[in-house]
C-alpha positions in Angstrom: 208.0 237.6 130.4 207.4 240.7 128.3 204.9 243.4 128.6 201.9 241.6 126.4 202.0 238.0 128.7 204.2 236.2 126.2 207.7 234.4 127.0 210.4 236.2 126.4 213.4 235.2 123.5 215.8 233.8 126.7 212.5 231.5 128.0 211.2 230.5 124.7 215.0 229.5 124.1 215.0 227.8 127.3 211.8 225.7 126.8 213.4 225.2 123.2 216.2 223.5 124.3 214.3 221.4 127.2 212.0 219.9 124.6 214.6 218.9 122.0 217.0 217.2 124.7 213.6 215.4 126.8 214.6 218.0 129.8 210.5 219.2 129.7 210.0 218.4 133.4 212.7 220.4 135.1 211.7 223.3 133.3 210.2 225.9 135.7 206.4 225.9 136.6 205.8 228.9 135.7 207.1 228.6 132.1 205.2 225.4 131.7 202.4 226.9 132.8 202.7 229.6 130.6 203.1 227.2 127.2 199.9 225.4 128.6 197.8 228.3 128.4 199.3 230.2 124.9 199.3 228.4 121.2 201.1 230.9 120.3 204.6 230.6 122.4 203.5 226.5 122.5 204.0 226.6 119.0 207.5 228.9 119.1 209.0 226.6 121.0 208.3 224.0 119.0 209.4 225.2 116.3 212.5 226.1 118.1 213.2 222.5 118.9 212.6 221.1 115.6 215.5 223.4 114.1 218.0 222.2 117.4 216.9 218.7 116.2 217.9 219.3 112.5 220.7 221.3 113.4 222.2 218.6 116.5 222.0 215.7 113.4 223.9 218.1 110.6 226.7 218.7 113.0 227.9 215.5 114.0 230.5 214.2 112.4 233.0 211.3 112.7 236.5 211.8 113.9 238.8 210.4 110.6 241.0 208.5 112.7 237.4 206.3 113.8 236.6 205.7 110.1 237.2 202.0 108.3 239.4 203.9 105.9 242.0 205.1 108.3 242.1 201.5 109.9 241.9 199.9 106.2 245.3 202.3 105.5 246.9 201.3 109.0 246.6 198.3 107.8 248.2 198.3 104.3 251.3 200.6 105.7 251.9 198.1 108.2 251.8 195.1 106.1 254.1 196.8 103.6 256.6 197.8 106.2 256.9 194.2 106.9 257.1 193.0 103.5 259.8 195.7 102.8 261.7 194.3 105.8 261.4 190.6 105.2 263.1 192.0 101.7 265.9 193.9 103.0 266.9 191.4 105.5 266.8 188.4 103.3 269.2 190.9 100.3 271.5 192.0 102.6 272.6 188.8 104.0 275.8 188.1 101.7 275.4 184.1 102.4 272.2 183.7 102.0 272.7 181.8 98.7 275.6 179.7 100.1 273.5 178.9 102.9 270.6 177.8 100.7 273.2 175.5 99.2 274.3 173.9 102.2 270.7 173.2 103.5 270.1 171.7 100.0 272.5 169.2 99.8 272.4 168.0 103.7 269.0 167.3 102.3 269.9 165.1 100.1 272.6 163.1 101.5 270.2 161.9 104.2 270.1 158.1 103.9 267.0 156.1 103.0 266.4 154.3 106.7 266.8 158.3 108.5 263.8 159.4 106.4 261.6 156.3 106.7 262.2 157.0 110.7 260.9 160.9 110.4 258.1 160.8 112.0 254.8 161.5 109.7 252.0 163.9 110.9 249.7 162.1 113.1 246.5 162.9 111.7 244.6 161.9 114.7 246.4 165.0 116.6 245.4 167.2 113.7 241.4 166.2 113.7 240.9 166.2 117.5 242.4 169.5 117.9 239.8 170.8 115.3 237.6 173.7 116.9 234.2 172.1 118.6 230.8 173.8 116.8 229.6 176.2 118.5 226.4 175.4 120.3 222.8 176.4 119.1 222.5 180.2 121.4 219.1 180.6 122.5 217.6 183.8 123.2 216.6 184.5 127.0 212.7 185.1 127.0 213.4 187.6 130.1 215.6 189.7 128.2 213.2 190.0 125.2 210.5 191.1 127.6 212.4 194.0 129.2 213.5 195.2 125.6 209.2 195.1 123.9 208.9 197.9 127.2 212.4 200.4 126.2 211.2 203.2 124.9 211.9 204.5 121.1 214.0 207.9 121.5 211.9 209.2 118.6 208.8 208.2 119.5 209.6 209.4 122.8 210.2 213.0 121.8 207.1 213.4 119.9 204.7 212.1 122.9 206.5 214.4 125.0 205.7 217.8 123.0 202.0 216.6 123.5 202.3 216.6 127.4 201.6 219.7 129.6 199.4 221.4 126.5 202.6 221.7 124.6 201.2 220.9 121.9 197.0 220.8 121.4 194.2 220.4 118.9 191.3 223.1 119.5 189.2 220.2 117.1 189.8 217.3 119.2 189.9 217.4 123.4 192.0 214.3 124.5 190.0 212.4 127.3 192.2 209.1 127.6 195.3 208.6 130.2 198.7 209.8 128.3 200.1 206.4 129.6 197.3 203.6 128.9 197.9 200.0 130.9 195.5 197.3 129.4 196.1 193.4 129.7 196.8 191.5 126.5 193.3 189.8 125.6 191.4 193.3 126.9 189.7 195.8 124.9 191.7 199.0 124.7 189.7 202.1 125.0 190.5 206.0 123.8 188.7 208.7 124.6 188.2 211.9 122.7 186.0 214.6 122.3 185.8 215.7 118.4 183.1 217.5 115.7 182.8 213.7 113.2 185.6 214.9 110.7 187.8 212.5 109.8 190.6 211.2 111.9 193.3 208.5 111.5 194.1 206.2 114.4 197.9 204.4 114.5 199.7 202.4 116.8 203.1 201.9 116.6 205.2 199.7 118.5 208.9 200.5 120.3 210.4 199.7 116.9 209.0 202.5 115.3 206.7 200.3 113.2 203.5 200.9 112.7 201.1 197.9 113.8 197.6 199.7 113.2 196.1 202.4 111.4 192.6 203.1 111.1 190.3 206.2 109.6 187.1 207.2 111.9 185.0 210.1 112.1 183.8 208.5 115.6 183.3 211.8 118.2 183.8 210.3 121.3 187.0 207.6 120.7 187.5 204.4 119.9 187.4 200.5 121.4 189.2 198.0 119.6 191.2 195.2 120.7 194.8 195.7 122.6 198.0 194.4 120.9 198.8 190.7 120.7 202.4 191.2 122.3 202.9 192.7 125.3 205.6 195.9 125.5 205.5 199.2 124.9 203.6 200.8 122.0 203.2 204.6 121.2 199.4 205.7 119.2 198.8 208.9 117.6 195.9 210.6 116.4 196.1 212.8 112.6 193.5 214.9 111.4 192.7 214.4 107.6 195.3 216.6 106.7 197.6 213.9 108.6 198.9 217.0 110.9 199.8 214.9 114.2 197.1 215.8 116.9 198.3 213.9 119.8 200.2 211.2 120.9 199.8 208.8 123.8 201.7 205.5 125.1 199.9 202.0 126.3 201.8 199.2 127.8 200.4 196.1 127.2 200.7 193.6 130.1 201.0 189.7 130.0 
């Protein structure tokens, strides 16, 4: 740290780059306790990690040789390699016509009892080797449950730049649990501290949909009823200017 108490350009970079990749925990106490106490290097770093963000996304690209157009031009070369060679083969033979001729009239010498005694397509083979439908698939309820509790990776990076007093509201003090447990059926219960301006309330489930939004000017929180499905959902709180002032998880329980 520099002379006036603030983090230096190396630890503000180093904080940066913990927040953007989810690595906020095995940053050193000292810096965390440092971001907890000043907005002002709070809010450097994440600004920091919002440009590594945009930057990460505008610099991947896709290898050509993985694209649908490289495998869609494989595929035409190869098909007309072997249409070329079916071609060349079938011109270069010098008999090819004299053999046509032969086949043609051994075809037509054969008597009439030889072809009634060719044996005919048995259509019975034909329908019973036909592919069996598939059978209806049925989702596994056990495997739905563990997916409503994954958590969203976008979601997930936004709740964790309000941990530690990363990022704070001096209008509203957050009172409530960052990670809420409530049973479905129960009232779910946030705390807050705030002056009565306005405030918007959402919920938004692992999906990244939103399943509840509400405007309050209530001071001390809000009770209203838990989600109907259990998993994991993510709820944020917005000032009137809808500038994000914190965001917490609940996990709803059967």
């Amino acid at each position: 740290m520099d002379e006036i108490n603030h983090l230096n350009e190396e630890a503000l970079a180093q904080a940066a780059d913990a927040v953007a990749s989810n690595n906020y925990d095995h940053l050193p106490n000292e810096i965390k306790t440092h971001l907890a106490e000043c907005d002002q290097c709070a809010a450097e770093v994440v600004a920091i990690s919002q440009i590594l963000d945009e930057t990460h996304s505008e610099t991947i690209s896709i290898p050509f040789y993985k694209t649908s157009l490289f495998r869609a031009t494989i595929g035409v070369a190869a098909l007309l390699a072997i249409v070329f060679g079916f071609y060349f083969i079938f011109n270069s033979s010098p008999d090819n016509s004299t053999r046509f001729a032969d086949q043609t009239d051994t075809n037509q010498v054969i008597a009439p009892n030889e072809k009634e005694n060719q044996t005919s397509p048995n259509f019975d083979t034909i329908q019973n080797n036909e592919p069996a439908p598939k059978a209806n698939q049925r989702t596994n309820p056990a495997n739905d449950n563990l997916l409503a509790f994954n958590t969203n990776e976008d979601l997930e990076k936004v709740y964790l730049r309000h941990q530690d007093g990363v990022m704070r509201s001096n209008d509203v003090k957050i009172s409530a649990d960052s990670v809420i447990s409530i049973s479905k059926g129960k009232r779910l219960s946030i705390a807050w501290e705030a002056d009565g301006s306005e405030l918007i309330f959402e919920i938004w489930n692992n999906k990244n949909q939103k399943v509840v939004e509400k405007s309050t000017n209530a001071t001390t929180g809000l009770n209203l009823p838990a989600p109907e499905s259990a998993g994991l959902y993510y709820w944020k709180l917005l000032n009137a200017d809808f500038e994000l002032v914190y965001c917490g998880k609940i996990r709803v329980e059967e």
